[in-house]
C-alpha positions in Angstrom: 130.3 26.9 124.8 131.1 25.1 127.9 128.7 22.8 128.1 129.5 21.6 124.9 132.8 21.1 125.8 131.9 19.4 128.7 129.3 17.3 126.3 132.6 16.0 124.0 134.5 15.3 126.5 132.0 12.8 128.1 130.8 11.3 125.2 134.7 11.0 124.3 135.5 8.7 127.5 132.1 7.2 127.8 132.4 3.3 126.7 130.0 2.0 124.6 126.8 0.5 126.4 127.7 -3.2 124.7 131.8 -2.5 125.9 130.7 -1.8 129.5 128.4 -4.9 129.7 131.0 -6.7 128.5 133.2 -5.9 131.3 130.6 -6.1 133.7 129.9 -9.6 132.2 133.6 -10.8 132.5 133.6 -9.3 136.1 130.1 -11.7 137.3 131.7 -14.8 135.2 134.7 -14.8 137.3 133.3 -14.5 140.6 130.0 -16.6 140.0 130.7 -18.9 137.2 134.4 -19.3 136.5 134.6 -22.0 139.2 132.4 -24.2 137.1 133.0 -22.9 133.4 136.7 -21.8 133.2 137.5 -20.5 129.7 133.9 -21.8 128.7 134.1 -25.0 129.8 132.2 -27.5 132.4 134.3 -29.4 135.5 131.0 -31.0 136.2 130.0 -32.2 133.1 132.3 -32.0 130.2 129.9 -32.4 127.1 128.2 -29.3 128.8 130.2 -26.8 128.4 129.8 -22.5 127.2 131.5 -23.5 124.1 129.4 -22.1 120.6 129.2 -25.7 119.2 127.5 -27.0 122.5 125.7 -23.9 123.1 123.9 -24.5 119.6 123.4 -27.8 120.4 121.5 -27.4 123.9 119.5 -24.7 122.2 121.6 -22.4 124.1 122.5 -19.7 121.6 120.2 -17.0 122.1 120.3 -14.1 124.7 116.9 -15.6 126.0 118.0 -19.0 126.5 121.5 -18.2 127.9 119.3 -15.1 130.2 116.6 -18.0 131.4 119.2 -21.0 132.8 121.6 -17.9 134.2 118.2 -17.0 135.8 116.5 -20.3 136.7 119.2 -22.8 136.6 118.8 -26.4 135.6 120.1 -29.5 136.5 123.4 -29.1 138.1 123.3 -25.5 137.1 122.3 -23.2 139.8 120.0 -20.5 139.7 121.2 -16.8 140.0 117.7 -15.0 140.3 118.3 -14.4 144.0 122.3 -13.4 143.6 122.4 -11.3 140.5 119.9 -8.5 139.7 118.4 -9.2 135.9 121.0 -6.0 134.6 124.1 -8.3 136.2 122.2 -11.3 134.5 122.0 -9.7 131.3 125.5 -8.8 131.3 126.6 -12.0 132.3 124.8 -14.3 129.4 125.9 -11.0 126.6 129.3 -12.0 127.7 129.7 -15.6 127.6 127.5 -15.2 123.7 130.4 -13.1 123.1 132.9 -15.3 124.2 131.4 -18.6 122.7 131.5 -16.5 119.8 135.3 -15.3 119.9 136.5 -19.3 120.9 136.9 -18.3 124.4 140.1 -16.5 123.9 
């Protein structure tokens, strides 16, 4: 009887696996990425931007793609292979597809 108490009550306060890498995500994006892409945008170059519209243009809509530049960087984008681990890099491109998604709000 106790442990399924103790079973509810955890999976009562337990987020969501997709909630808590969405919080992860917005954590990493503001240390390592909101200098650059603030509310899904680009300082360095404009047209570039985390925005759904550009993202689908660049071929950049997919977990993959958004998992591989995160990862490898291109351009002016640097790469995070040696900074995040690939869990903190996962998080990080599931929450700007999210965001894209939602219009940056």
């Amino acid at each position: 009887m106790i442990l399924v108490t103790f079973l509810l009550l955890i999976s009562t306060f337990t987020l969501p696996a997709s909630a808590v890498e969405t919080v992860n995500g917005e954590q990493i994006f503001s240390v390592h990425c909101a200098g650059c892409h603030i509310n899904g945008g680009n300082i360095v170059r404009r047209g570039k931007n985390l925005k759904k519209q550009a993202l689908k243009k660049y071929g950049m809509d997919s977990i993959e793609a958004v998992t591989s530049i995160v990862t490898n960087g291109k351009n002016n984008m640097s790469a995070y292979k040696d900074r995040l681990t690939e869990q903190q890099i996962q998080d990080v491109s599931a929450y700007v597809l999210e965001q894209a998604e939602k219009g940056w709000r």
